[in-house]
N, C-alpha and C positions, 0 to 999 in steps of 0.2 A: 757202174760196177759190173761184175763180170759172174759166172755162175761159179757154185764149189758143186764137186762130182763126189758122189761115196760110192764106195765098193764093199758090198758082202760077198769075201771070195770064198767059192766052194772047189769044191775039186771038179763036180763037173758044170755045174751052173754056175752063174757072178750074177747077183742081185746090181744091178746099178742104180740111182737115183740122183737127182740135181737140183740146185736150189735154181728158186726163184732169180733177177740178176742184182735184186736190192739184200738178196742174202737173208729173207723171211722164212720163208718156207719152202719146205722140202717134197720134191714128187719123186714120186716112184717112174722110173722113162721105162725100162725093159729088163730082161733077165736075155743073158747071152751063151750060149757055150763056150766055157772057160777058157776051150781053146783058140776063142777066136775072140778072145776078150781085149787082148793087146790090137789089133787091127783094127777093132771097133772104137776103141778109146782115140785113139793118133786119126782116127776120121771124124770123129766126135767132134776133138779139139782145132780140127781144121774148118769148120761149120761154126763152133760157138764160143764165144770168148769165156774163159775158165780160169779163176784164179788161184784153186788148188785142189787138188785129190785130197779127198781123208779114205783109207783103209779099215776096215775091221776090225780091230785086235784081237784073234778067237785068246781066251784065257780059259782055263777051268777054277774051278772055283777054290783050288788052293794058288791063286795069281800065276801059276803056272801059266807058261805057251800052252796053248794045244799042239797035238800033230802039223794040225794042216798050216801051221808056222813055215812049215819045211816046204811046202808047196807057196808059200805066199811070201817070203823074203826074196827068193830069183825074179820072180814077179814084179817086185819094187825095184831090186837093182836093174832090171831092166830096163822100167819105166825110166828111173833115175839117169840115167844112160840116154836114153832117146830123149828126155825132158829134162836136162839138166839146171834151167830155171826154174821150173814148179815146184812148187812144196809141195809134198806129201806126208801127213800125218797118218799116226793112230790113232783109233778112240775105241776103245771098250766095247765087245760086242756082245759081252756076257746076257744072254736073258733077251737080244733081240726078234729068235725065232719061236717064245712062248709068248714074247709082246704080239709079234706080226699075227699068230694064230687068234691073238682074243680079241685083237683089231677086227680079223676077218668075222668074227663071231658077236661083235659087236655091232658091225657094220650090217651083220644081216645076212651076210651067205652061205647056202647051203653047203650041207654037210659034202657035198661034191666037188665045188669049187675050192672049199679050205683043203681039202687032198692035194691042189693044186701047185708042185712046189715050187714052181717058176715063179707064181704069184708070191708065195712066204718068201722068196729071196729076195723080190722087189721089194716087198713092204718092210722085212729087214734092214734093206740097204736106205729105206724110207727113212726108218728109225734111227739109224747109225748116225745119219745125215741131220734131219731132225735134233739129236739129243746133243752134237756137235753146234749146229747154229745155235741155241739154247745159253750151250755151257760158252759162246764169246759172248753175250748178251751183256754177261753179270759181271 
């Protein structure tokens, strides 16, 4: 089997993370500057066999898009464009950046490190990934 990649897009950071290649669990790999997110991916996927992107879905809580829809849809037709095999999905990202925080405070780190945003975007894009392999389980 082959790895799935998630992306928590920000405007300046991208949380990335990737499953395992039996598609169990999910790691946190890096947080990137967004604008070198697309280079990073297409060198990624030239290194590691990938069977699909899943995305973020920022929403607020009346199921609206967020803003940063508008920064993350060129994004995808892009992808789409250069990848025109891959699937890319959405999955719901509502409540990933208050999960990653209690993670961090769970797991034990100081109050310095959870300031940390680089790391909240990984553990986010952890999460995305994560609650994605979960929900094909069932």
């Amino acid at each position: 089997m082959s790895r799935i990649v998630a992306i928590d897009y920000g405007k300046k950071r991208t949380g990335i993370a990737v499953s395992d290649t039996l598609q169990l669990i999910a790691n946190g790999l890096t947080t990137v500057p967004t604008s070198s997110l697309f280079d990073f991916l297409m060198d990624y996927l030239k290194k590691e066999p990938v069977e699909r992107i899943v995305i973020g879905l920022p929403k607020q809580m009346n199921n609206q898009p967020s803003e940063n829809m508008n920064n993350i849809i060129p994004f995808v037709n892009r992808l789409k464009k250069a990848l025109p095999d891959m699937p890319i999905e959405y999955v719901d990202e509502r409540f990933t950046s208050v999960l990653a925080h209690q993670a961090m405070i769970d797991g034990g780190l100081k109050k310095k490190a959870r300031q940390n945003k680089a790391l909240v975007d990984e553990i986010s894009a952890t999460i995305i990934l994560q609650s994605y392999l979960e929900s094909k389980r069932i």
